[in-house]
N, C-alpha and C positions, 0 to 999 in steps of 0.2 A: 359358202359364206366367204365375204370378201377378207383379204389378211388387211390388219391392222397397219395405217399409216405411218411410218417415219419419217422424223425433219431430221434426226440427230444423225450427222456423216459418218459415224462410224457405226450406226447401224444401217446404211443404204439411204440415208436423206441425203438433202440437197445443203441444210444449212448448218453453221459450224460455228463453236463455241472460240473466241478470240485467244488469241497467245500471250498474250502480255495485258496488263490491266492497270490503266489508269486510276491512279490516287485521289488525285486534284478533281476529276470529271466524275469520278464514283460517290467523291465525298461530298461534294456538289447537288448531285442528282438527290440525295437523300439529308440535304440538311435540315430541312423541314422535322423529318422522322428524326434526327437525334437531338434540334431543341424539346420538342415533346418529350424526347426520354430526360434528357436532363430537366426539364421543368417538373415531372413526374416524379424523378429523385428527390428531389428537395423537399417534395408534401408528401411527407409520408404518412401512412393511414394510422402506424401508431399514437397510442396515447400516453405512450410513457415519453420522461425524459431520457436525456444521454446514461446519464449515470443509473438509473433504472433498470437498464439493461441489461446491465453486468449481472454474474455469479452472487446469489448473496456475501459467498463466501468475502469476497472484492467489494462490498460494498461497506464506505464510512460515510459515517454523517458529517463529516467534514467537506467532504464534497462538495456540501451547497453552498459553501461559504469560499470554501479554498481548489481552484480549477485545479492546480497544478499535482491535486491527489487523486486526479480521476488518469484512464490510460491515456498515454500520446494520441491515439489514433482519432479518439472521438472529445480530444480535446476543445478544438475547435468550435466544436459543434454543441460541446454544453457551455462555452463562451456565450456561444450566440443566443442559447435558449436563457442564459442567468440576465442579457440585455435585455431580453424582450419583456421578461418577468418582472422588470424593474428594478431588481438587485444589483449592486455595483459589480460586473465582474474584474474591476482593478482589486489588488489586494490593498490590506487596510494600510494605515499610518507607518514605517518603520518606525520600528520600538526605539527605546534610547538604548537599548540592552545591544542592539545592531547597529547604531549608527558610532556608539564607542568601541566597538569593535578595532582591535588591532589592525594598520593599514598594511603592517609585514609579517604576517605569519610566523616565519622562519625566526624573524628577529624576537618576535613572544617568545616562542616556545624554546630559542636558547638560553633567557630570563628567565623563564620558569626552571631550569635545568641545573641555576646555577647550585643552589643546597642538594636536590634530591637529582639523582640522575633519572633518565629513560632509557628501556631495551627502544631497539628499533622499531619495534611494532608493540610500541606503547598507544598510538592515535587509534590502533583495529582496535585492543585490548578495551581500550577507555570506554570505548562505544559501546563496549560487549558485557565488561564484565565490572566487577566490584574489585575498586582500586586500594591499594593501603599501600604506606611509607614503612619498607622494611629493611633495614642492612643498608641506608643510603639511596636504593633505588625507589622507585616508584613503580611496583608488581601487581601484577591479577591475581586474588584471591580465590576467586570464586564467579563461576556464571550469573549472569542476573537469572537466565531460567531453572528452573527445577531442575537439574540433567545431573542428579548426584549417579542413579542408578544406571541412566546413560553413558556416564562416563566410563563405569566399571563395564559394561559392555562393549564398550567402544577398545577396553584394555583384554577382554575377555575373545572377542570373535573380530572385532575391525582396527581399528587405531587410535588412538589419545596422541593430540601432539602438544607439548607443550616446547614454551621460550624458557631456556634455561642458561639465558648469555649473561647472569646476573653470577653464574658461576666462571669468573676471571682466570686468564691466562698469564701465566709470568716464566719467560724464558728466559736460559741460563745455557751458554756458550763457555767452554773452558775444555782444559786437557780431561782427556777420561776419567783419569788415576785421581786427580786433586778433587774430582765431582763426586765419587766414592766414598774417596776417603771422608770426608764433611761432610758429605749426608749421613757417614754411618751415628753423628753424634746427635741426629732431630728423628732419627728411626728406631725401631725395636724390631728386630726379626724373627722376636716371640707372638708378634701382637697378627703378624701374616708376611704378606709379601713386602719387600722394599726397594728402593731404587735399584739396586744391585741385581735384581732376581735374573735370571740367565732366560727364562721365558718373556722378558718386555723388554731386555736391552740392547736387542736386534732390532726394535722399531716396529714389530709387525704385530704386537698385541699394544692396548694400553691395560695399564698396570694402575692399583687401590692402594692408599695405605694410610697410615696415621702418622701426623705429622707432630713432633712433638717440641717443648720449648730447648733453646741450644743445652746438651751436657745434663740433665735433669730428667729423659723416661728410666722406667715406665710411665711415673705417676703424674706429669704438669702435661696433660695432653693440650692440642691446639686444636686439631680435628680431621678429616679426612680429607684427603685429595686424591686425585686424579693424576696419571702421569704419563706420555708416551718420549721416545725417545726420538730424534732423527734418523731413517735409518742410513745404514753404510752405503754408501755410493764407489768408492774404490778405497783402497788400501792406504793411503796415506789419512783415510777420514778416522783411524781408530784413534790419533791421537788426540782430537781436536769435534766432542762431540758438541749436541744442544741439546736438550732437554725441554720439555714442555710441561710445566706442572698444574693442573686446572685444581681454583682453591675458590672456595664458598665465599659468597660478601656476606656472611656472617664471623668470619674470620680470618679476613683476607690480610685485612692490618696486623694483624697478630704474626702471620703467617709470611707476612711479608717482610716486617722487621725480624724475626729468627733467621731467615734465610741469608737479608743483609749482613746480619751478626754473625753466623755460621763459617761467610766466605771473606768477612773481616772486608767488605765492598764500602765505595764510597761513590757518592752522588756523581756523575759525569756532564750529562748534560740533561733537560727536560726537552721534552718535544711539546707540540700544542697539547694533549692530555696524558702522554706517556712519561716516564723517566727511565733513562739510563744510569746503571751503577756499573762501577768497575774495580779491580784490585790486580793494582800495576802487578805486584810481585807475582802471581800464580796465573793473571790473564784469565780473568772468570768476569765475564760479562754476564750485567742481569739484566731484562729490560722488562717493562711493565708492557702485555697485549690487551690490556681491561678494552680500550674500544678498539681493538684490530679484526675480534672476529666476533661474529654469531654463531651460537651453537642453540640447536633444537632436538628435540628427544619424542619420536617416535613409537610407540608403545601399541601392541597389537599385533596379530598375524599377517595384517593387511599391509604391513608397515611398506616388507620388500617392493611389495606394488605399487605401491602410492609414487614409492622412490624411481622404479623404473619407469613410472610415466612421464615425469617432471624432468627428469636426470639425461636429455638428451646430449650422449657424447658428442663432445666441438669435431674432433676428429677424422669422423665420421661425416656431418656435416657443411665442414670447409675445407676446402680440398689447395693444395700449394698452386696448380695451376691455373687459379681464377683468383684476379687479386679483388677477394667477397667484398674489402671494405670500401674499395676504390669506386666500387662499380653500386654499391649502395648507397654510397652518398652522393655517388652524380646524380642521382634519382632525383626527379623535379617534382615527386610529391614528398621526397624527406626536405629538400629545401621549402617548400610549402608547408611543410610541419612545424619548420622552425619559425617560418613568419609568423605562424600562428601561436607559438607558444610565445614568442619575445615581442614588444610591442614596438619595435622600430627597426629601420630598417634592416632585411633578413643576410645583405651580403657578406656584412664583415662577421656578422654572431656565426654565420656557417661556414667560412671560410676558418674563423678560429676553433668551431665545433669539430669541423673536418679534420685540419690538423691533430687536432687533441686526441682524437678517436683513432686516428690511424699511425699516432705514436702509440698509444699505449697499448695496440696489438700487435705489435712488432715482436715481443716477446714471443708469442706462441707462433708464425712464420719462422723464426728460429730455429725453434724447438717440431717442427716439421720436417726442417731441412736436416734436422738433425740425426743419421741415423740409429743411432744407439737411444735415443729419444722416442722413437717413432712405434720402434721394438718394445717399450715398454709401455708405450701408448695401447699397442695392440696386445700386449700383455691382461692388461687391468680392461680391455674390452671382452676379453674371450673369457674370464672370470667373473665379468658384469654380468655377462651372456648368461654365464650356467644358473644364476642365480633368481633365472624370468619364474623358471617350477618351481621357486620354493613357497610352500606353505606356511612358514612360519619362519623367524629371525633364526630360532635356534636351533634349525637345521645347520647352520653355519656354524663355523669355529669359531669360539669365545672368544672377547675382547679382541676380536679380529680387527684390523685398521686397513682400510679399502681407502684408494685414490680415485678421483676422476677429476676428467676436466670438461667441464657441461654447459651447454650453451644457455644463454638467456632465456629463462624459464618465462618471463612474458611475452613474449611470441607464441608458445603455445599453448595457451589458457584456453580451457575449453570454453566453449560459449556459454554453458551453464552448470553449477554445479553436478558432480556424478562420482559414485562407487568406482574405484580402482579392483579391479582384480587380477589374479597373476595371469601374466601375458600368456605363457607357455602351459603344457601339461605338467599335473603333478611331479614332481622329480623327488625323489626320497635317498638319490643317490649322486648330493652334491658331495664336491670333493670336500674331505674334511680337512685337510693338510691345505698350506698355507701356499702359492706358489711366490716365487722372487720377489715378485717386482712391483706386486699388487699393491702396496706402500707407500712406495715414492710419489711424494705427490712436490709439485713447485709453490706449494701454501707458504713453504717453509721460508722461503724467498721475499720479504721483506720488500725488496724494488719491485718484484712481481706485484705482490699483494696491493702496495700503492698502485700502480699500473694499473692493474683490475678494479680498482676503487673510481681513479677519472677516466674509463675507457666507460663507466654506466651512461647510457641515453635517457634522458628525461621522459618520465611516463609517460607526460602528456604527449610529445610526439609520438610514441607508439600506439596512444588512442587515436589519434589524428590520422596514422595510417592506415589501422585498422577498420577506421571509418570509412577509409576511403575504397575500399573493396569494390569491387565488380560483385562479389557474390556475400553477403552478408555473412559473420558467423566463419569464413574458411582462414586455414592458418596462413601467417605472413610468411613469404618465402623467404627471408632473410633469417638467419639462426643467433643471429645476435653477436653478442662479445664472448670471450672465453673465460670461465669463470673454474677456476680450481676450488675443488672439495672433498671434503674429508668425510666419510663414514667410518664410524665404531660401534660395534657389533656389544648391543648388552643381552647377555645370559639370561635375565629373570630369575625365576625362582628355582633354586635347589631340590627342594621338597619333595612330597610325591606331586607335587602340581607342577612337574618340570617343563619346562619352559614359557608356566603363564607370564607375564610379564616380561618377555623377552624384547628385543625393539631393535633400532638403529637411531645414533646419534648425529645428526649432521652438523659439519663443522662448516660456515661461511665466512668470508672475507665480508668488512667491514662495509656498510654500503651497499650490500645484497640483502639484508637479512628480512627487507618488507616481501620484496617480490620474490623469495622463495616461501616466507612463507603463505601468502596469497594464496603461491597454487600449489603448496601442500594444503591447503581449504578447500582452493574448488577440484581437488580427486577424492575428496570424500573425508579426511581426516579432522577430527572431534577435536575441537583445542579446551585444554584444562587449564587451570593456575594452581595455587601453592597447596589448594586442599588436595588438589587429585595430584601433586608429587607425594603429599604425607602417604596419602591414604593407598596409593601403589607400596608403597614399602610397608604398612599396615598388614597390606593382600599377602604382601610375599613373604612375613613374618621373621622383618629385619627389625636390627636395632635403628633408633629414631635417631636421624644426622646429627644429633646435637645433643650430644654427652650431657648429662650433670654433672660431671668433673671439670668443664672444661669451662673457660671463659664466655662462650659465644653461647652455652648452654644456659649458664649462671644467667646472662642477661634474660633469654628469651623466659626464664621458667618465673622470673619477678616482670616481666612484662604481662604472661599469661596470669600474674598475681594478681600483679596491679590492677586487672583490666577485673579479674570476678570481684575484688575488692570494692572496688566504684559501683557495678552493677550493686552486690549486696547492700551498702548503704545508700542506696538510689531510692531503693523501696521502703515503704512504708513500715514503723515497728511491728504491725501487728501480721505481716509478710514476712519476717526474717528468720529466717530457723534460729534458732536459741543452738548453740554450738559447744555453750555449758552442759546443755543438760542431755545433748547428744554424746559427750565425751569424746570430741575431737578436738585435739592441741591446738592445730593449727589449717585451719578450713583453707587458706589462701597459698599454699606454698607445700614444698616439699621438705623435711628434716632429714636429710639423709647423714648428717655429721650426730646430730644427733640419736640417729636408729642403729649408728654402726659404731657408736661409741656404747650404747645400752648394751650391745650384743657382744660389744670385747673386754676383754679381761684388763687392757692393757690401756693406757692413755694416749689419746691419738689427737694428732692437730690437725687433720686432714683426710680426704676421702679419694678414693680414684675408682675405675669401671673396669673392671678385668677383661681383658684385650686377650689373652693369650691362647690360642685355639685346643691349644691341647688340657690346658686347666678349663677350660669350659667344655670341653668334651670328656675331660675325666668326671665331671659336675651332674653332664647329662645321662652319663653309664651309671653313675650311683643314686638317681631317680628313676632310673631305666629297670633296675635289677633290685632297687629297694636295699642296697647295701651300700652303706657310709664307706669313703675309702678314707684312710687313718693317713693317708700321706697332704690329705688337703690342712693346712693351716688355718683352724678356723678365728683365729686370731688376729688374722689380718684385716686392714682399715679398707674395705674395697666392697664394691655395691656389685651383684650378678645379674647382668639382662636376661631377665624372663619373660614370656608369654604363659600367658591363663586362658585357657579355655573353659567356658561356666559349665556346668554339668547341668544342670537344667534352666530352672528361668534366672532373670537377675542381667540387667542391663549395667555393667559398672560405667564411670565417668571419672574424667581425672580428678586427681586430688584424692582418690578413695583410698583408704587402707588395707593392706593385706594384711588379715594375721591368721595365727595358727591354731585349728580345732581343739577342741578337750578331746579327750581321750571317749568322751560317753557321748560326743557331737555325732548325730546320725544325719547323714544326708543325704535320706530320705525322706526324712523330716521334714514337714514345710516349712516351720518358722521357727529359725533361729534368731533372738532378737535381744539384743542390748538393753539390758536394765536404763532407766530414764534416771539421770540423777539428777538432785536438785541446784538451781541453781540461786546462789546464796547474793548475787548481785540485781536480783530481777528489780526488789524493791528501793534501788538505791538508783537508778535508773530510773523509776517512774517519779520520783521526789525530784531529781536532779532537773527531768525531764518540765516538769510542773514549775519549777520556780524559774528554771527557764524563759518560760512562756509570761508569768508573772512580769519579769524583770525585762522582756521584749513589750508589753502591753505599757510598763512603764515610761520607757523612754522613746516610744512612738512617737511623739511633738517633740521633744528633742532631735529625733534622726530627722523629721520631716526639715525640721531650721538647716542641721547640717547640711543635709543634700543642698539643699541653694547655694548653700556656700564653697560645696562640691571638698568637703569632708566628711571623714568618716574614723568618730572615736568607739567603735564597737567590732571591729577589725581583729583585735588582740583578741575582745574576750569571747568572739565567734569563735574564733580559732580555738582558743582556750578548753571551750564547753566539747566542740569538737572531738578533741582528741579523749577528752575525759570521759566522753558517752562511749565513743571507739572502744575505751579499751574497757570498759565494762561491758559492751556486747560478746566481747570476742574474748575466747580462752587465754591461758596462763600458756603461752608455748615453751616453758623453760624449764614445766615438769618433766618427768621420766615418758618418752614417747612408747617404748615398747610395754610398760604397764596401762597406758592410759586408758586402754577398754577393759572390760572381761576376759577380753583374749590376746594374747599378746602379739602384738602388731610388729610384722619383720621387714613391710615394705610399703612404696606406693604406686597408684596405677597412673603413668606418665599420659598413654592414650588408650582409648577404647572408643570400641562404638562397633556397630553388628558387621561382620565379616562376611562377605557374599560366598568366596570360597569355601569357607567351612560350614555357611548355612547355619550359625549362630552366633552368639555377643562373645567377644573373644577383650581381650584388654592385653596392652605393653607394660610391664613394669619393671623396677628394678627393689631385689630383696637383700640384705644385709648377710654377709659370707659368715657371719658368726652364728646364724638363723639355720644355716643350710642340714648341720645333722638334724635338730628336729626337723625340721620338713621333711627329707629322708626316713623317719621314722613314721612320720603320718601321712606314707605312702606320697608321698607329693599332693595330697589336697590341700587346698589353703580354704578362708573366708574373707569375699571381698565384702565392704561395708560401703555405703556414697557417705559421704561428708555430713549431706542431708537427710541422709533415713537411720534409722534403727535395727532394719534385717539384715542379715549376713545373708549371702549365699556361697554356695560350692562353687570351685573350681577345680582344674588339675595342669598342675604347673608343669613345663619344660626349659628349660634353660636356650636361650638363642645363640647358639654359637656361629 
């Protein structure tokens, strides 16, 4: 049989396939064959439209009406299908709501700024969550979605980050000795730590304590603060420290005039929102940081990671022998950036942009060249280092204070949101001990801090460059500006749940505080507001930040009056619990002067919250052991912070009562329950109520005349009936509080609500010190009561120390 023919030359033919291959003659030869494909594309066999197509998941009914909620890709194309259908695809009329729209953003929103302030990432927050005016700012309360139990997860196994820069900064520069000495008169070193402690006045932990009014603790407390110190840089710096003290905007004025008053300062000069104080004779400067920095509080295991992702060291990144910023602004898509962000011409904005950027990094070229700089650059790196393995914040040493200096964290946003985990293997054998130099940070630098403020690039051109990519999605290779940061290491819980709740606190300079916290969002971190700060210290079985002794406390607990107050008389009479015949004094408020006055032998003007660790620890061993110790004064005018745990069911809620079982209370029992008494104003009420109604029926053509006239003569006697139906609904508060039920009542429940950690309804309260041997004697069970019910139930009380 004959072998099979070959043409192909590299099998033995004769003919050969071409070396090179024309474009232009190829594309030619077959144009025919690709208008058929492309006319082919166009009719396509489907019967659905554009938006048909999608995921149901992806699909709204908006769509038919509004193109620009369908994807980019097939936008187009359901353009083209809403023309042919006859539907307009222009969009409809601007509204009026749009066309009065503000022409300068910026300019709005520092109008709106002027009463109430904003955190930095007030604009995220707004969109996200449920806003309220509190302390002056304007804070996130609460998520719009459901994520209560989220949240606690998020604090349990990942991260909770919240904005906490509404907690203010005020430093204070002066000789060591004179900063001691005057603070020892606003401190108590019974109540814990204080300025002086020998563990924070190296600079390498921050320090807690209670800050009180000048010459007057224990008892006129102010409230807690925050404090680190500068650390020592060489020897001649012990005479001549700073202090940093972080103090609540719920008592920051308060806190701030003691301190003036303390160092005997006088006003120096004001800045655009800061002030300077000074006091010639002792050289004790104060100044106000309320907008110098952001601070954010990280909460969860995940915390470490999230940080190490974000947290790229400058140092590492820009190196002294490549001048990074020279050679990035010559770049002809950042000048392209800026034509596009400014709308005229781009040479002088960049040339002025250039300058500005490549002064305010001069500072950290510096501090490169600097050798003893450099050393402690790669100090606070090789301690960042050990910390990739860690599994949890509190592995690490308490109140620990970690520096870094990190490049612009917008540069490397990931492309889509994603889960942080720790970079390295598990490490359970981080150093516990603190090294040198891990402290130092140049935050503390004032000309820096400004520097770092106008060396920031405007977002839009970093979208503009990032748009510009060769490869969609990859990070920019410029690392940005040099941004100094602070981390501070929180412990969490003590308990046996040691270290739920533990975290890192990040401190930023003024001007960073959106774009870091962006991309602490997109690595994975759960952001909370004001509920999920309470309700982290609820978890961890703290006292609530806001004393009833204290002024900031006083306000908030007649705010949380005032607010169930209004609700109660909102609703209808035959909806409001009757609170006479419940025997509750006072349904809207707390009596704590008058519970601790019931319970003392002695006349008292005043009340205060026992602070002192070792009296609260002697408090908890004589409920611990069921034996009264005879050295406690129970005579003293002073309320003790407790936790109740319920023994079986019974949901409490604030404002409830705590009192003390009979002797023959079994609780085991299911229903223990408050006699109904009567009440002797119901019918004085319904008459009142009735001739009311009469006497509005009557002067109905009267009020119609007035309104035209735009008067109003029933103004008085609204108000009049008002106040007269009020206080017949509501109790006698002026009775004896600790008789007023069957059992005698020793306290109130400040908060409650169901506790994830201990897996049932737990409540904060505080009980009256003269209460405390009976409770002792009836083993520590109490009976909580709600405002609005009749049942008691069990609990079993500990003292919060």
């Amino acid at each position: 049989m004959d072998s099979k023919h070959n043409f192909d030359e590299l099998q033995g033919g004769s003919n050969f396939l071409p070396r090179t291959l024309s474009i232009m003659k190829f594309t030619a030869a077959r144009i025919e064959e690709i208008k058929s494909m492309r006319e082919a594309l166009k009719l396509s066999s489907s019967t659905k439209l554009a938006f048909q197509t999608l995921p149901k998941h992806m699909r709204r009914r908006i769509m038919s009406h509004n193109p620009k909620r369908v994807p980019r890709e097939m936008r187009t194309r359901h353009v083209n299908q809403m023309s042919k259908s006859g539907l307009s695809a222009t969009p409809k009329k601007i509204t009026r709501k749009h066309r009065r729209r503000p022409r300068n953003l910026q300019d709005e929103y520092m109008r709106r700024q002027r009463k109430i302030s904003w955190l930095e990432t007030h604009i995220w927050h707004a969109k996200r969550f449920h806003m309220v005016n509190r302390w002056g700012y304007r804070l996130p309360e609460q998520p719009c979605d459901k994520v209560f139990r989220a949240c606690y997860r998020a604090i349990a196994h990942h991260c909770l980050l919240q904005d906490i820069s509404y907690i203010s900064c005020v430093s204070i520069t002066g000789p060591l000795e004179i900063l001691l000495e005057n603070f020892k008169n606003i401190c108590d070193s019974s109540s814990g730590v204080t300025f002086a402690a020998k563990a924070f006045i190296r600079g390498t932990r921050e320090g807690q304590t209670t800050l009180f009014f000048n010459n007057s603790n224990p008892k006129r407390a102010i409230g807690t603060v925050n404090f680190m110190w500068n650390p020592i840089t060489d020897s001649d710096s012990e005479e001549k420290r700073t202090i940093w003290i972080w103090i609540h905007a719920a008592f920051y004025n308060d806190a701030l005039n003691t301190l003036i008053e303390c160092f005997s300062l006088n006003t120096l000069c004001t800045n655009n929102q800061s002030k300077i104080y000074k006091n010639e004779n002792s050289k004790i400067f104060l100044e106000e940081l309320k907008f110098d920095l952001s601070r954010f509080r990280l909460t969860g295991p995940l915390s470490t990671a999230i940080l190490q992702k974000i947290l790229k060291l400058a140092h590492l990144s820009i190196s002294t022998d490549i001048e990074w910023d020279e050679n990035f602004l010559e770049n002809p898509d950042f000048e392209e950036s800026v034509a596009k962000t400014s709308n005229s011409s781009n040479s002088e904005i960049t040339r002025h942009l250039k300058n500005t950027l490549i002064e305010n990094s001069k500072w950290f070229k510096q501090l490169l060249d600097n050798f003893k700089s450099k050393k402690i650059l790669n100090e606070q790196e090789t301690y960042w280092k050990t910390l990739e393995g860690a599994t949890s914040p509190d592995q690490v040493s308490p109140h620990v204070i970690l520096s870094l200096i990190a490049t612009d964290p917008r540069y490397s946003y990931p492309k889509k949101r994603e889960k942080a985990l720790p970079i390295g293997e598990s490490n359970s054998n981080i150093k516990y001990e603190i090294p040198e130099n891990v402290n130092k940070s140049w935050l503390w630098n004032k000309d820096i801090r400004n520097q770092v403020f106008n060396s920031k690039l405007p977002t839009k051109i970093i979208n503009d460059l990032r748009s510009d990519l060769l490869v969609p999605g990859s990070d920019l290779h410029h690392c940005g500006a040099p941004i100094p940061v602070l981390l501070v290491q929180q412990p969490g819980c003590t308990n046996e749940y040691h270290g739920f709740g533990s975290g890192w606190d990040l401190i930023v300079p003024s001007g960073w505080g959106q774009p870091f916290w962006v991309a602490l969002i997109m690595r994975g971190a759960r952001s909370g507001g004001l509920r999920e700060f309470n309700s982290l210290l609820f978890e961890c079985e703290r006292q609530q930040f806001l004393p009833p002794d204290t002024k900031a406390g006083a306000e908030e607990e007649k705010r949380l009056s005032d607010l169930q107050r209004r609700k109660y008389f909102a609703r209808p009479p035959n909806k409001r619990p009757n609170y006479r015949k419940l025997s509750i004094t006072n349904p809207f408020g707390f009596q704590w002067k008058d519970i601790v006055q019931n319970w003392s032998s002695n006349e008292i003007n005043d009340f205060y919250v026992i602070r002192s660790k070792k009296m609260l620890e002697v408090l908890q061993n004589s409920l611990k052991h069921k034996r009264f110790n005879d050295c406690i004064d129970i005579n003293l005018n002073c309320l003790v912070p407790v936790r109740i745990k319920m023994l079986d069911k019974g949901a409490p809620k604030i404002f409830a009562v705590i009192c003390l079982p009979h002797s023959n209370d079994n609780c085991k029992k299911m229903t223990l329950m408050e006699p109904l008494k009567e009440d002797l104003n119901e019918q004085k009420r319904k008459d009142l109520r009735s001739s009311h109604k009469m006497d509005l029926k009557k002067r109905s053509k009267e009020r119609k005349k007035l309104k035209k006239v735009k008067r109003n003569s029933d103004s008085e006697k609204l108000e009049s009936y008002r106040n007269e139906i009020e206080k017949l609904w509501l109790p006698d508060s002026t009775k004896n509080v600790r008789f007023s039920s069957s059992r005698e009542v020793i306290g109130f429940v400040t908060k409650a609500q169901f506790s994830f950690t201990r897996a049932k309804n737990c409540a904060n309260g505080y009980i009256a010190l003269g209460a405390f041997q009976s409770l002792v004697c009836s083993s520590a069970k109490v009976l909580v009561r709600n405002v609005n019910s009749l049942q008691y139930r069990f609990g079993i009380v500990n003292v919060i120390v």
